[in-house]
N, C-alpha and C positions, 0 to 999 in steps of 0.2 A: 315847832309842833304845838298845837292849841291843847291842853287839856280841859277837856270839860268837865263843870263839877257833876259829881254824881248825880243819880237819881234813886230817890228813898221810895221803901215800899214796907205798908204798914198793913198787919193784920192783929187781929184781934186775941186771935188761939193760935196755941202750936201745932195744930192741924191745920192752920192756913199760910203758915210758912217755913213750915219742917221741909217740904219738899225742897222749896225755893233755897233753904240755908245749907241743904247738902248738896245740893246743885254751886252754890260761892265757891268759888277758888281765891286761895291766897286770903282765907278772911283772919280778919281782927275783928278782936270781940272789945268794947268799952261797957263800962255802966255809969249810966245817971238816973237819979229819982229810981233807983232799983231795977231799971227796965235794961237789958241787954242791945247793944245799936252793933250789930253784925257788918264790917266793912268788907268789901271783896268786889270781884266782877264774878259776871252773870253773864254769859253770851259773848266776853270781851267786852262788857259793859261795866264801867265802877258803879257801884249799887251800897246803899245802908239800908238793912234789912230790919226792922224790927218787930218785935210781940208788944202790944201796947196792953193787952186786957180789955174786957167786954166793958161798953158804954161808950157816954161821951168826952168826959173827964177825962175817963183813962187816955180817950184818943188824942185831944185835945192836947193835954201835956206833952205826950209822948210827939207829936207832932210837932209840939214848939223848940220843943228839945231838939231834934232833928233839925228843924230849919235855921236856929242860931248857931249849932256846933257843926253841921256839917254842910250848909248851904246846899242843898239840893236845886237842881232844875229843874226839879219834877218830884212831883211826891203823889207814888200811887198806893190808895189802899184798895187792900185784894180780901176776900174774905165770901164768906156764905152769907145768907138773903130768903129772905121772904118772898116768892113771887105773888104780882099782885096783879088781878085783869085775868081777864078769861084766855089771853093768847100766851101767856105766860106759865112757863111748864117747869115741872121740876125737871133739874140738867141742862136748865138753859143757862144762858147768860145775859144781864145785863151791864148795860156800860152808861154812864148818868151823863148825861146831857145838862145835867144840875142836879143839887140837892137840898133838898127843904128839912130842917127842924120841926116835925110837923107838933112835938109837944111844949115849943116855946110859947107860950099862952099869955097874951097881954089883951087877947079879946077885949078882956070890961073895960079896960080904957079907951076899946073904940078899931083897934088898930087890928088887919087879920091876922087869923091863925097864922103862927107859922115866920112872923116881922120878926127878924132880928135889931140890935140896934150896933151898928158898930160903929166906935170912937174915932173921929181923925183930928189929931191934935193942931189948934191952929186953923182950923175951919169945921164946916160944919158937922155936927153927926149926920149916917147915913143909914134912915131902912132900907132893911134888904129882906128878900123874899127870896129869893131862888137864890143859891150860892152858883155861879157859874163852874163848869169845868171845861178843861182846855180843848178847843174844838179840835185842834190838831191832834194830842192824845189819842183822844176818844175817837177820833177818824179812824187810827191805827189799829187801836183795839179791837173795834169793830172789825174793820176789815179783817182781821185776821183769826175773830172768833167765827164770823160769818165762812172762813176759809175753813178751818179744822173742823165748827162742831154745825153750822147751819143754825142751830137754832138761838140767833143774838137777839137784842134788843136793844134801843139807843131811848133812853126819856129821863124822867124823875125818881128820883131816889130819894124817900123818906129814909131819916133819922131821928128816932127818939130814945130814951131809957126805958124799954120795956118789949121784950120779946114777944111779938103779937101772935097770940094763937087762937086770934078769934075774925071771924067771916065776914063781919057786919064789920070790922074797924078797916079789915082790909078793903070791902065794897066803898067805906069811906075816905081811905086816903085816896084812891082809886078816880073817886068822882071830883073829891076838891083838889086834888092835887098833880091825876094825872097821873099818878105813881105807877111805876111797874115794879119797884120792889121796895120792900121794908128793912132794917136794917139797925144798929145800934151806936157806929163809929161814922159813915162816912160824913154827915154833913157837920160832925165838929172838924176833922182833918180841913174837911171843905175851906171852911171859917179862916181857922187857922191861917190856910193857907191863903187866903183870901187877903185878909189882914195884914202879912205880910208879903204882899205881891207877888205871891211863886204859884206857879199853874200846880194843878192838881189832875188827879185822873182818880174816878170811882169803878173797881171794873167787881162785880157779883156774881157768882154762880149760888142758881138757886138752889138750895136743899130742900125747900119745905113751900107749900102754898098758902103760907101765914092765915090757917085758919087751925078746927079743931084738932086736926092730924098732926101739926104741925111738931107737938112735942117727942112722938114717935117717928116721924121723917128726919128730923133734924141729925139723930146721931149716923143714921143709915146711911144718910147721901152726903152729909159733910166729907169726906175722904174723899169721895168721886170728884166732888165739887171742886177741891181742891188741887186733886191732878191735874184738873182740865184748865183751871188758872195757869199753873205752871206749864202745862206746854205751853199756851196761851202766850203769857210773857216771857219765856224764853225766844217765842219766834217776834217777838212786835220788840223786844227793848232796841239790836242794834238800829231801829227804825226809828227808836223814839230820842 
């Protein structure tokens, strides 16, 4: 019999993975770097769950932490979002197609918004612009929020440090980047994972239309948002 290694799934708040951790059977709890790594299945699926806290640091860490100690074959973060574009509604979902850093800023030296640089030792460094996510994932995702809630989306997913609650930043990521939502964690997980060659998946439920409203939407529909992840990935993991 093949065991497969799990698959990690990281949110930011304990209202983005309270559901999912009472949903675990048979879990263990460890800590590293203070963050709680939840082990268990999920659907008959072995799953490491964890809370990483808001940004990209937080994510990042919490991320790498996760890929060294428990090898994941996938590492999905799940969490609430900014919807950004006019077809994009609050209670939707998006599922990233890729994810762009969009406050990674080396402009004056010439290079766009948004270039990472990442280190490969023994050959050369590599910019990177869109952080890829697993087409196959995001196939599933999709398909299966497109089954339960109808209203998905598949595109760009901005990440920066800074909760956008302004109209004009969202019309901007929107036009340079294509964006359909904004966000704080996914494209360091992204990275992360990137870096160390393991697929990712970004999957969002929007709360809020990352503009002036955005601070009074955000507590309102985060809980909804949240549910609808969790069915969401209880019917897509044995698939993934």
């Amino acid at each position: 019999m093949v065991v497969k290694r799990p698959i990690g799934i990281i949110g930011a708040m304990e209202s983005e993975v309270e559901a999912l951790l009472s949903n675990l059977q048979g879990t263990r709890v460890e800590e590293e770097a203070g963050l709680a790594f939840h082990r268990g299945t999920l659907e008959g699926v072995q799953c490491v769950i964890a809370e990483c806290g808001p940004g990209k640091v937080n994510a990042a860490v919490c991320a790498q932490i996760m890929l060294l100690k428990y090898k994941p074959r996938l590492v999905i973060n799940v969490g609430v979002a900014g919807g950004v574009g006019a077809q994009v509604h609050v209670g939707d979902l998006v599922v990233a197609a890729a994810c762009v850093q969009y406050d990674f800023d080396t402009t004056a030296m010439g290079d766009p918004l948004g270039t990472l640089f990442i280190r490969h030792h023994g050959r050369d460094s590599e910019d990177i612009l869109l952080l890829p996510c697993c087409e196959k994932a995001a196939g599933v995702l999709l398909e299966e929020a497109r089954s339960i809630y109808g209203g998905a989306h598949f595109g760009v997913v901005c990440t920066g440090d800074a909760f956008v609650a302004d109209r004009e930043k969202g019309r901007f990521l929107e036009e340079k980047f294509q964006a359909q939502a904004v966000e704080m964690e996914g494209g360091a997980i992204a990275q992360a994972c990137y870096m160390n060659g393991v697929r990712c998946a970004v999957l969002r439920a929007i709360s809020d239309g990352a503009n002036d409203d955005s601070p009074m939407d955000f507590p309102t529909f985060t809980k909804m948002a949240a549910e609808k992840t969790t069915k969401l990935l209880r019917a897509a993991l044995p698939r993934l």
